[in-house]
N, C-alpha and C positions, 0 to 999 in steps of 0.2 A: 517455572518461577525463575526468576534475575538468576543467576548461579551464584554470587556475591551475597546476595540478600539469603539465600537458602543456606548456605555455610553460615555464615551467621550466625544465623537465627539456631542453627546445631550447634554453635561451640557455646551459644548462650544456656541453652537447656540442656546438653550434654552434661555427664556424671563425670568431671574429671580425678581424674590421677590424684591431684594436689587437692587436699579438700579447704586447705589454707586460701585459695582463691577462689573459690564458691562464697566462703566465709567473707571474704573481704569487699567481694561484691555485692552480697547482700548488708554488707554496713556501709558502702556508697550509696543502695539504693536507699537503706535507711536515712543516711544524711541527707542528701537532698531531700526526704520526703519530709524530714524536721526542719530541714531549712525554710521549703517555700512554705508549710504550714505556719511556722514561727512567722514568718514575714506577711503571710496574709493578715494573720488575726490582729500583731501588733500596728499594721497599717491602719486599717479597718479600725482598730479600736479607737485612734488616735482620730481616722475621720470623723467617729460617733462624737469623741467628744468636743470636735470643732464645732461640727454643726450643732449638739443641744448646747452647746457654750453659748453659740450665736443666738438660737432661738431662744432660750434663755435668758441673755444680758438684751437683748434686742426686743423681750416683750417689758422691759420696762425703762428702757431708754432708747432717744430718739431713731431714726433713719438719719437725721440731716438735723442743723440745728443753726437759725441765724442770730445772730447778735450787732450789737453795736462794732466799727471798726475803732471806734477809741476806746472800746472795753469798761465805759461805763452801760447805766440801765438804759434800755428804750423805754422813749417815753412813746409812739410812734407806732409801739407793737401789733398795734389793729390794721394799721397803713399795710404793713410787710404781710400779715395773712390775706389781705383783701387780696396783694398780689399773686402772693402763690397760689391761692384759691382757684385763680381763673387756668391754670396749667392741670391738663388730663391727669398727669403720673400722679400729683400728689394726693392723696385721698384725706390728708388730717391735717391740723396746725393746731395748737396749744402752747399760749403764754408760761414762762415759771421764771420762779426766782430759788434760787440753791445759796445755801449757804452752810454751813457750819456751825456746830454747838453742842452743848453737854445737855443729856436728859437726864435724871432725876426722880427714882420711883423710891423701891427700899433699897434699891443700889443704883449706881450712876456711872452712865455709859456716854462717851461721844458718840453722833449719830449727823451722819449728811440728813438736812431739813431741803424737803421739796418743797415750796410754795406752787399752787398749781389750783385749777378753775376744771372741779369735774367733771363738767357736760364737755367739754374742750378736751380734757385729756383724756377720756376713755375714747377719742379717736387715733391718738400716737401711743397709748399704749394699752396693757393687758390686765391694769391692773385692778379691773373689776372683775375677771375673770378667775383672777388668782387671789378674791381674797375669801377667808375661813368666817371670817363673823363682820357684820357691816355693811354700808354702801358708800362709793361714792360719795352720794346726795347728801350723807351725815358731813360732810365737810361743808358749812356754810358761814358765811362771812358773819365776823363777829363774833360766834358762838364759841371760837377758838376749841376747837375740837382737832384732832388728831390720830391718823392710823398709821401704824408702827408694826415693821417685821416682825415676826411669829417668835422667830428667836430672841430679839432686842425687845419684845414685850417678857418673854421670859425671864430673860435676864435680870432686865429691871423688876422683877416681880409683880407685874401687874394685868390689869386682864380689861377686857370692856367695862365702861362705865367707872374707871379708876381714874385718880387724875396722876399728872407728872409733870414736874416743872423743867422749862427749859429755857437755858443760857444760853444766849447768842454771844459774840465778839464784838460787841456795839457798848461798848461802857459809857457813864454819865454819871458827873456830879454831883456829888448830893452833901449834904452838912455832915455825914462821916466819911467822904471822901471819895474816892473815884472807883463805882460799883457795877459788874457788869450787868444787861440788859437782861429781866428775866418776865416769864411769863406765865401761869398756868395754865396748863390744858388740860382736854378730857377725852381718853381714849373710845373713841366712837368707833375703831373697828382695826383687824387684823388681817395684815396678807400673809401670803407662802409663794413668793416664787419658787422656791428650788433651789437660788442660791446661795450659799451663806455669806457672802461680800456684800447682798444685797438684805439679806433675811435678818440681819444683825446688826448694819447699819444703813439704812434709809427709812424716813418717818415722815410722812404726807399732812400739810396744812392747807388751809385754801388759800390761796393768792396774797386775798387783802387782809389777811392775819398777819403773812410772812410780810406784808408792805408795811404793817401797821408798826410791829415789831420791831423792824429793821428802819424806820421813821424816811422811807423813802418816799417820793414825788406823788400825787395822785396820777392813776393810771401808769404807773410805770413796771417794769419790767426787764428779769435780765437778758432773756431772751424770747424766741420761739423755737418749738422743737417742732418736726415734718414727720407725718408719716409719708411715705409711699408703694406705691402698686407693687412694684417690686425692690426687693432691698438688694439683688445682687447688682441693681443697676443706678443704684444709689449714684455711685461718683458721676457718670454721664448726667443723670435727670440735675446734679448740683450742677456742673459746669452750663448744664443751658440756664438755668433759673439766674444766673450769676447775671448777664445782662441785665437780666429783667428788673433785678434790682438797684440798680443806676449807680453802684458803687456805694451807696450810703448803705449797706449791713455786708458782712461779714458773713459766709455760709459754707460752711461744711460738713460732710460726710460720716456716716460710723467709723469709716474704714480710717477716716483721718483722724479720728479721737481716741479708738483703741488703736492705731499705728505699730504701735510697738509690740503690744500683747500678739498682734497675728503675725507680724513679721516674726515674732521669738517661735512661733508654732511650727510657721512655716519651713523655718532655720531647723528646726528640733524634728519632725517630719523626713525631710530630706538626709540629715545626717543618723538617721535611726536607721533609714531606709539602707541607704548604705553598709551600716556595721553589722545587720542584719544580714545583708546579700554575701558578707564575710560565711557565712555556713553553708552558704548553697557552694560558694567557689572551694572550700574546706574537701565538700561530701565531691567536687569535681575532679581533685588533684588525688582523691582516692580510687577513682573514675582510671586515671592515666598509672595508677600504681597498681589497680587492678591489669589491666591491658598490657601495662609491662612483663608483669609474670605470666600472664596468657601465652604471649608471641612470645618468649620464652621456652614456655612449655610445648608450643605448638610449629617449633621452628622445623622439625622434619616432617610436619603435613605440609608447610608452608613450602618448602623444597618441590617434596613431590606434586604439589598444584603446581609450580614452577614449571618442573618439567613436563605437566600435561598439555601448559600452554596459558596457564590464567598471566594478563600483564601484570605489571607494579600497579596499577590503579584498582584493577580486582582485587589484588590481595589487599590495597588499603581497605576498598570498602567492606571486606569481609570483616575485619576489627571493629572499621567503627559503627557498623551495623551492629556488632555486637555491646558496644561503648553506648552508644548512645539509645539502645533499647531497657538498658541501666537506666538511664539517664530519665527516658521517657515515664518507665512505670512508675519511678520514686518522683517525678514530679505529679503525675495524675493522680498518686496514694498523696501526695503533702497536699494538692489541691484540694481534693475534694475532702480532707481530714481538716484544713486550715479553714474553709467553708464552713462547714458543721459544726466546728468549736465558734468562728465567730457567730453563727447566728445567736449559739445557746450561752455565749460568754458570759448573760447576766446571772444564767443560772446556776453555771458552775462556778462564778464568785460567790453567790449566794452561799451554795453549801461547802465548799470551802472555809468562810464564813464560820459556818454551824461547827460542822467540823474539829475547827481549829480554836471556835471560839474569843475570832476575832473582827475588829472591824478594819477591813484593807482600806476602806475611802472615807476618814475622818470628816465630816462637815466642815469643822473649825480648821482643816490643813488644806481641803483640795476644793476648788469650786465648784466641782459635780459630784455627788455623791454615788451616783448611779451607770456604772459602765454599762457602754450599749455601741453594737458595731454599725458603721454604715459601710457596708460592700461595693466596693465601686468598679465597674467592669472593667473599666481602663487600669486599675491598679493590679488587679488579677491579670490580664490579659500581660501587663510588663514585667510582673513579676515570674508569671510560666515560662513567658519568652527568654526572660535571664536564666532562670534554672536552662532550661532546654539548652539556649545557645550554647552556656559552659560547658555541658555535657557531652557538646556535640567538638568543642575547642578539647577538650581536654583529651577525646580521643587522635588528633591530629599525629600527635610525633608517637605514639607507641605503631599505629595503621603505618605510616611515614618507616619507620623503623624495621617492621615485618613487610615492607615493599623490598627494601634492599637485604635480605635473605641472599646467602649465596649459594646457590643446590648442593654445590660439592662440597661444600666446606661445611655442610650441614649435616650432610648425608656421608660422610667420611665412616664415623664412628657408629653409623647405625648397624 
């Protein structure tokens, strides 16, 4: 065996003298192993809730979404599906109009109003998929019917087959004065997406109720919304459709309309990352304070290999063979410890939960209620890599330090 690597590996398993530095390197290898675990799971958790964030807000609102460029309604809106229609990537298109208003049951809640055409919109979104009682099809023109979040039907205290009146921001004259627009409707059915920005306030009408209501153009509309084949390729498949459209609409991407919300993620991600790697570099500077009392202790072995003939570069790597075999086991214990907590993360929130008798992910506070990790191998692979490297830095100046040994000045007093 290497003679370097064999020493080592003895001062590492050896029974020393000082039990104060057995002790100290077993709480290096425990920091680094709390480190890169802490870092896996919190990474990972932070993926999970990006991606069911996306999957989530993304099964009930568009891919891509064209509008008028002067930001009033298309009257037009059939022209701009014909065209995206005939493009591979888009697989959907549906009309709506949105607006704003108070609904009105035994309590009264504001609530974003979809107007929308349901053989048309269960191709851009989920939302037949995700509903508890109802169809689609119960949305038909005239009938002025209504399907409303799970939560925003609770609230307002009402349930299928109940009516609820709602005010739009469209006022009008009347012989007592100037009264906002109001209309009755009947609840013909309930969704559950999952989330509560969504479960609390968005309430679905058909098209020409919300035209009727809002006293806009025949045929008109505020937009259309896209699905397509794939959403990570969203912004490419908008920028080719852009010609297509000869300038006259307006078209953009998920990625452009929540802007802001992924950038804050993306911001908050990166800087977590970071203050987190702060434990692993903690359990590494324990790494170089273990090593330092080693080569201490071990300065008249370090002599006598001197004078048997080992160079300055044997005696480094005998150290940091012994530094960075620390370094290795507490990140392989934090790996595979940081793994196994994120897969089972739902679980042990769960009873936590029970436990403690409480609820850590309020609906009404947070917009996922359900932690869940997504493990990503590049994220692990960077993360071992940081632990290891440090491990392997931090043994540098103590290996560096037991190079320059000087025999006689060592071996003086022995």
């Amino acid at each position: 065996m290497n003679l370097p690597l064999f020493i080592g590996l003895r001062y590492t398993k050896a029974k020393r003298k000082n039990h104060f530095i057995s002790f100290i390197s077993l709480i290096s290898m425990g920091g680094i192993a709390l480190g890169v675990m802490t870092v896996i799971v919190v990474i990972s958790v932070m993926n999970g809730f990006n991606k069911e964030f996306q999957q989530r807000m993304l099964s009930t609102v568009s891919h891509a979404t064209i509008s008028a460029f002067s930001g009033e309604h298309l009257t037009d809106w059939q022209q701009a599906i014909d065209i995206v229609r005939g493009q591979p990537d888009v697989i959907g298109a549906a009309p709506y109009i949105q607006t704003e208003g108070m609904l009105q049951g035994y309590r009264t809640e504001g609530a974003l109003i979809q107007g929308i055409l349901p053989d048309l919109e269960q191709q851009v979104t989920e939302f037949q998929d995700n509903l508890r009682y109802g169809a689609m099809e119960d949305l038909q023109a005239g009938e002025f019917n209504i399907i409303l979040g799970i939560d925003l039907a609770a609230h307002l205290g009402v349930g299928p087959g109940d009516t609820v009146t709602l005010y739009v921001p469209e006022f009008r004259t009347t012989a007592v004065g100037i009264t906002p627009r109001l209309k009755r409707f009947t609840v013909s059915g309930i969704f559950e997406v999952g989330m509560y920005e969504y479960d609390f306030k968005l309430a679905l009408i058909h098209l020409e109720d919300a035209r009727r209501l809002m006293r806009l153009p025949q045929a008109a509309a505020e937009g259309v919304r896209l699905k397509v084949d794939d959403l990570m390729r969203a912004p490419l498949i908008v920028r080719e459709l852009a010609p297509e459209l000869d300038g006259f609409y307006r078209i953009r991407d998920w990625t452009q309309e929540h802007v802001n919300f992924f950038k804050a993620t993306r911001t908050e991600r990166m800087v977590m990352f970071i203050i987190l790697s702060m434990i692993v570099a903690v359990a590494a500077f324990n790494i170089l304070s273990t090593l330092v009392m080693l080569v201490t202790e071990k300065q008249a072995d370090v002599a006598i290999l001197r004078t048997l003939g080992l160079s300055g570069s044997q005696i480094m790597g005998i150290f940091m063979v012994s530094g960075t075999l620390i370094g290795l086991i507490g990140t392989a214990i934090g790996t595979i410890a940081g793994l196994i907590t994120a897969v089972n993360i739902n679980s042990i929130i769960q009873t936590l939960e029970g436990w403690f008798n409480t609820e850590f992910l309020s609906k009404d506070v947070y917009y996922i209620t359900e932690i869940s990790a997504d493990i990503r191998s590049g994220d692990v692979i960077t993360i071992v890599g940081i632990a290891f490297g440090l491990s392997i830095i931090a043994t540098l100046y103590p290996a560096w330090r037991a190079s320059r040994v000087e025999p006689a000045e060592a071996l003086r007093y022995e």
